[in-house]
C-alpha positions in Angstrom: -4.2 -21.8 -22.4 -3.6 -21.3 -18.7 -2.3 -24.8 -18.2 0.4 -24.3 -21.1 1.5 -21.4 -19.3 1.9 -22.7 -16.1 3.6 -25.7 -17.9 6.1 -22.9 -19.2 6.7 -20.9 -16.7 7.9 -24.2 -14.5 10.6 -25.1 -17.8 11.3 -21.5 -18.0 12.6 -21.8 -14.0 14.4 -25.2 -14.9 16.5 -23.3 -17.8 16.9 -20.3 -16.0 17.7 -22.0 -12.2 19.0 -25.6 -13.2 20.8 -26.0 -9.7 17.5 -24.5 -7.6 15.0 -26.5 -10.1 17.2 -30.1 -9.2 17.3 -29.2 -5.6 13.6 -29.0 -5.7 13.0 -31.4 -7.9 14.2 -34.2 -5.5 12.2 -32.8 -2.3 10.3 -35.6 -0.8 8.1 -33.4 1.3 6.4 -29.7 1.4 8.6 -29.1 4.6 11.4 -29.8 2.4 10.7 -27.8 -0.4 9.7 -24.8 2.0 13.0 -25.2 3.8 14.7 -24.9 0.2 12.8 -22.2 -0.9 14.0 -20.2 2.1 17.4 -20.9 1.7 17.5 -20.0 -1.9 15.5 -16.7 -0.5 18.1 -15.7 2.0 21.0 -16.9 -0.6 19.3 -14.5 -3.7 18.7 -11.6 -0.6 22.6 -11.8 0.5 23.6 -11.8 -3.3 21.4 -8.9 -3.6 23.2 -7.1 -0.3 26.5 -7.7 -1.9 25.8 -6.1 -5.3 24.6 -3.0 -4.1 27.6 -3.0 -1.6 30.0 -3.3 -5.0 28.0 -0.5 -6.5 27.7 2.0 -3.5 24.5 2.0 -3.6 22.1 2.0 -0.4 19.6 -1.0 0.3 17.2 1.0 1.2 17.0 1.3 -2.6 15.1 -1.9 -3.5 13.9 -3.6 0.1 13.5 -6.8 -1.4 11.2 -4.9 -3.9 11.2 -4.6 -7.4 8.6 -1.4 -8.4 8.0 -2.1 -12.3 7.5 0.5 -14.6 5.1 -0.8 -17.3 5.2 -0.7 -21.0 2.1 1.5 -22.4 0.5 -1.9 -23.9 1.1 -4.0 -20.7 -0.4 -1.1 -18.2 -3.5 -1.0 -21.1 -4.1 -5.0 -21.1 -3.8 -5.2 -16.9 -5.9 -2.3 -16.2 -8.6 -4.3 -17.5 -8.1 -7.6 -17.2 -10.6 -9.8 -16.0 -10.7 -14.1 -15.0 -7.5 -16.3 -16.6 -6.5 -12.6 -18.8 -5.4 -11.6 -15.1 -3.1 -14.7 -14.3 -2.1 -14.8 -17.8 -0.6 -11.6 -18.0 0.8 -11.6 -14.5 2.9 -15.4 -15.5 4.1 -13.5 -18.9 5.4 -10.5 -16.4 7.3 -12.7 -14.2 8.6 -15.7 -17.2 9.4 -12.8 -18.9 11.9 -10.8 -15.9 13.2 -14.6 -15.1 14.8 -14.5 -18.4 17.4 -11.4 -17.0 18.7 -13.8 -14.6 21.7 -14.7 -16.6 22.3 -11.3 -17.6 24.4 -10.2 -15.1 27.2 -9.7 -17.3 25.7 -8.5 -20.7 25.6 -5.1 -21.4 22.6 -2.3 -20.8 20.9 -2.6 -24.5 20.6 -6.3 -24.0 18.7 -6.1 -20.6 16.7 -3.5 -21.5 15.7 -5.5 -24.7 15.0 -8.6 -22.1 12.6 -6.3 -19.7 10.6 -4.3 -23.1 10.1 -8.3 -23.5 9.0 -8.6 -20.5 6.2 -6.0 -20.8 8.3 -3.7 -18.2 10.5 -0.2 -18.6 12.1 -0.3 -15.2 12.7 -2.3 -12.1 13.9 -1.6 -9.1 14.0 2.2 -7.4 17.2 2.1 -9.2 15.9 1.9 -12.3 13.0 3.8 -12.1 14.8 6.7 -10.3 16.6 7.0 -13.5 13.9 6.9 -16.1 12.3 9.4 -14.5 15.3 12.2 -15.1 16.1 12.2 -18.9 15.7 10.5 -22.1 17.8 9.3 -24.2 17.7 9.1 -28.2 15.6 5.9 -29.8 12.6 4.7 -29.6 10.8 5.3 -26.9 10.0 2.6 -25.1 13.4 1.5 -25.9 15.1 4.8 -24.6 12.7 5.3 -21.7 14.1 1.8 -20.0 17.4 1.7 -21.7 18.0 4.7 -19.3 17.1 3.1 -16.2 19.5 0.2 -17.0 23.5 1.7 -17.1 26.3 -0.6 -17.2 26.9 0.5 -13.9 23.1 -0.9 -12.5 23.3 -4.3 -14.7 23.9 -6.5 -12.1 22.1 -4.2 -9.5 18.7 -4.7 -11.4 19.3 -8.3 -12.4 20.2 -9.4 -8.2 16.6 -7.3 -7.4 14.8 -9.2 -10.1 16.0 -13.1 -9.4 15.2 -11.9 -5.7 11.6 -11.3 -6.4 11.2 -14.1 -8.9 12.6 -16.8 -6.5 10.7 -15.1 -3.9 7.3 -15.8 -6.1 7.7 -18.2 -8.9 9.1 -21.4 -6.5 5.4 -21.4 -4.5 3.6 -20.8 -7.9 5.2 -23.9 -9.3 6.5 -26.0 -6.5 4.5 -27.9 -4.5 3.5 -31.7 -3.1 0.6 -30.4 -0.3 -1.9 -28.4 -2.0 -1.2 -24.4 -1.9 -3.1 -21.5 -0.8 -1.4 -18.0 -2.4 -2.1 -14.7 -3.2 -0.2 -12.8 -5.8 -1.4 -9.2 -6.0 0.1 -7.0 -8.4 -0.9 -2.9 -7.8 -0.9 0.0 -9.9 -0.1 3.2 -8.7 -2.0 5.6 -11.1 -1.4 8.4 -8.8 0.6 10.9 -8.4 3.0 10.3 -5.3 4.6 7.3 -3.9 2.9 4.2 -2.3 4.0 3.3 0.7 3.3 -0.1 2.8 2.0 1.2 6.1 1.0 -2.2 8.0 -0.3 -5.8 7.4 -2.5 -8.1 9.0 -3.2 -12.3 8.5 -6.3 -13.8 10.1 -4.5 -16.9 8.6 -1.4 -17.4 6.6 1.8 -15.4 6.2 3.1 -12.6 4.1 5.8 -13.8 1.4 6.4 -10.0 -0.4 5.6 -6.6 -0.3 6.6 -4.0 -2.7 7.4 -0.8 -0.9 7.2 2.0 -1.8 5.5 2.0 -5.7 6.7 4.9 -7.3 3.9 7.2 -8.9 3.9 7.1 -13.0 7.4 8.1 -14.8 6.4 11.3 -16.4 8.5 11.7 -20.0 8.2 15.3 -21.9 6.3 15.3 -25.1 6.4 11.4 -25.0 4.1 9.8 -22.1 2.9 8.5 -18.8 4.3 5.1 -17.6 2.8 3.5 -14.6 4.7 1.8 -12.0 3.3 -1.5 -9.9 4.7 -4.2 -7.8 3.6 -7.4 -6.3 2.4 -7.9 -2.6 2.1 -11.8 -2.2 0.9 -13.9 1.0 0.2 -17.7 1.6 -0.7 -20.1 3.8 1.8 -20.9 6.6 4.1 -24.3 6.8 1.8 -27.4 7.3 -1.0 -25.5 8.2 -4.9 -26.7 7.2 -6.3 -23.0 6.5 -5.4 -21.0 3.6 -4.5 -17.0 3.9 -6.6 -14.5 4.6 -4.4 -10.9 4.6 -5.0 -7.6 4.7 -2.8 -4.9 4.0 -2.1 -0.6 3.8 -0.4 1.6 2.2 0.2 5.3 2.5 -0.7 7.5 0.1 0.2 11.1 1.6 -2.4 11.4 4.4 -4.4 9.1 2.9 -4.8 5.3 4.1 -5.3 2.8 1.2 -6.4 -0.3 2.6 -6.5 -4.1 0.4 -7.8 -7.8 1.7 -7.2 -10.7 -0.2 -8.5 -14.4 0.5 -7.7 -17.9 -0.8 -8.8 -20.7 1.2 -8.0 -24.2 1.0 -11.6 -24.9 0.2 -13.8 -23.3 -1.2 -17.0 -25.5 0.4 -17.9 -21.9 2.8 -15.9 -18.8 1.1 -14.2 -18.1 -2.6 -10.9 -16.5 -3.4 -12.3 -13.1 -3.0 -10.9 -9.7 -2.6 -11.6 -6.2 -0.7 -10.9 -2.7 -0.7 -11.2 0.5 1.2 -10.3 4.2 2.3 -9.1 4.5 5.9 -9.0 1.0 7.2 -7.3 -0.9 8.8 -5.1 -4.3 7.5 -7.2 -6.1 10.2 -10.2 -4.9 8.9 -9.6 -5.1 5.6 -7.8 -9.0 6.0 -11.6 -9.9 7.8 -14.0 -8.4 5.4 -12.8 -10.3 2.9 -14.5 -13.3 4.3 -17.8 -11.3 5.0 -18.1 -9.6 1.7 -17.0 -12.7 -0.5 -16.6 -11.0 -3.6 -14.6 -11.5 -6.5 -14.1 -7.8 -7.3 -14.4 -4.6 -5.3 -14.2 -0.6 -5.7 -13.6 2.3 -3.4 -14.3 6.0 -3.7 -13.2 8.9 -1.5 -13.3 12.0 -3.4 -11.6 11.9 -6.7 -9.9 8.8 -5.5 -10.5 5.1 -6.6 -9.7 2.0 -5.6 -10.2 -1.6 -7.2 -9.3 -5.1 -7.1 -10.2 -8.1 -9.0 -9.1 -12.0 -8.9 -8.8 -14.3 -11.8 -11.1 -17.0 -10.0 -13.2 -17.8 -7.6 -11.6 -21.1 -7.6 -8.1 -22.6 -7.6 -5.7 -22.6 -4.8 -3.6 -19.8 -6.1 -5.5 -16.5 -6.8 -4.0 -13.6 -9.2 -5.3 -9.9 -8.7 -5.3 -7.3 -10.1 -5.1 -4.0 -7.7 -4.8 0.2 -9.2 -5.0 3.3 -7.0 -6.2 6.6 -9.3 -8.0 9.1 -9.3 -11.4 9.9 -11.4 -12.1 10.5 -13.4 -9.7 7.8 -14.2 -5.6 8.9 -16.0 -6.3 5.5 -18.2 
């Protein structure tokens, strides 16, 4: 199963980004294809810049992010998940948000239908922003995202979502040297605003951070829909080590503190995972290595933290990440 998924998530990106996909196709060398991949970064960023320009809209709106409000069955099956169920449903996420890519001109109801497919309600601060004031009539999944997509915000959310998915999807599926990446995706089950304090690598770099991660999009009389985002990190250009990073966010007063690891072997250390109150990135990015665990919880309070991988093994590692409170909103 996980091998026909990455199989189509890679002829997903070849339908959806024919030009990107023949570029890449044709590299001859990692340095080549990581010399594409920024360019096609940096072009998707400046398309990104000029749509909210044409829209009046500030960029401190998305931040290269895209926050993700989750459909009630999506939130229920990540929660959870544990081993290939993690990198499963996070490959379904993103092939499903690649599809809006050519959607730039099609009208509200079709993109909305495209992101309920998807598993999400909203994406962007954009979107969520608007969910979050009224509903509309329909169903309500339907109505809770159709809101958050106008006419007006079309192109808006599609530029933030081909942003994040080039940003990801090209180092999932493109490669000649063997990779070393970390694609967390965290849950914010609480009720205020994530936001990225400060980051640390002992090796590797960071690729994306979501910032900030709205708290849930609270309905009247209907429901609670959570909000995530992805916070990715890999090894650096033609380097022999893997990543090891380590990374805060604010929550109020409160320091939430995450460590992720995939190495390029595993002969000494797993992909493993770490989590804390009131530590630092540093800390955090180290203990990863001295802990060695595949899953990890932190309690302070009536807070709770946890983080899970899909493998010990492999040189890509999916987590899982949620912030909430206990006993536990789920």
């Amino acid at each position: 199963m996980s091998e026909v998924m990455d199989f189509q998530l890679k002829e997903s990106f070849r339908t959806v980004f024919p030009e990107y996909a023949k570029e890449l196709s044709t590299a001859k060398s990692q340095a080549e294809i990581d010399r594409l991949h920024s360019r096609f970064v940096d072009e998707c960023r400046a398309n990104l810049i000029k749509v909210l320009g044409e829209h009046d809209l500030a960029s401190t709106d998305t931040d290269q992010t895209a926050p993700i409000s989750l459909a009630s069955s999506t939130y229920e099956t990540l929660k959870d998940a544990t081993g290939d169920t993690i990198k499963r449903q996070l490959q379904v996420l993103l092939d499903g948000l690649e599809r809006m890519k050519g959607m730039t001109d099609d009208d509200a109801g079709l993109v909305t239908a495209q992101m309920i497919a998807s598993g999400a309600l909203a994406v962007g601060l954009v979107a969520c922003r608007a969910t979050s004031r009224k509903l509309i009539a329909g169903a309500v999944e339907a109505a809770a995202a159709y809101y958050g997509v106008t006419v007006a915000t079309v192109a808006v959310v599609v530029a933030i979502v081909v942003l994040v998915i080039v940003a990801l999807l090209i180092p999932l599926i493109y490669f000649i040297e063997k990779p070393a990446l970390t694609l967390v995706f965290l849950i914010n089950e609480l009720d205020q605003d994530l936001v990225f304090a400060d980051d640390f690598n002992v090796h590797g770099k960071p690729t994306l951070m979501t910032s900030p991660i709205p708290p849930r999009v609270e309905i009247p009389d209907v429901g609670s829909y959570y909000t995530g985002g992805f916070i990715a990190s890999s090894k650096r250009d033609d380097a022999l080590v893997g990543t090891q990073y380590g990374f805060t966010m604010k929550y109020g007063e409160e320091t939430l503190t995450f460590g992720v690891e995939c190495p390029l072997t595993d002969i000494y250390v797993d992909n493993n995972c770490y989590c804390a109150f009131g530590e630092t990135a540093e800390h955090a990015a180290k203990e990863t290595d001295v802990k060695n665990k595949k899953s990890y919880t932190a309690a302070k309070g009536d807070l709770r933290l946890s983080i899970r991988v899909n493998s010990g093994g492999g040189s890509i590692a999916y987590y899982i990440a949620r912030a909430y409170s206990a006993p536990s909103p789920a």
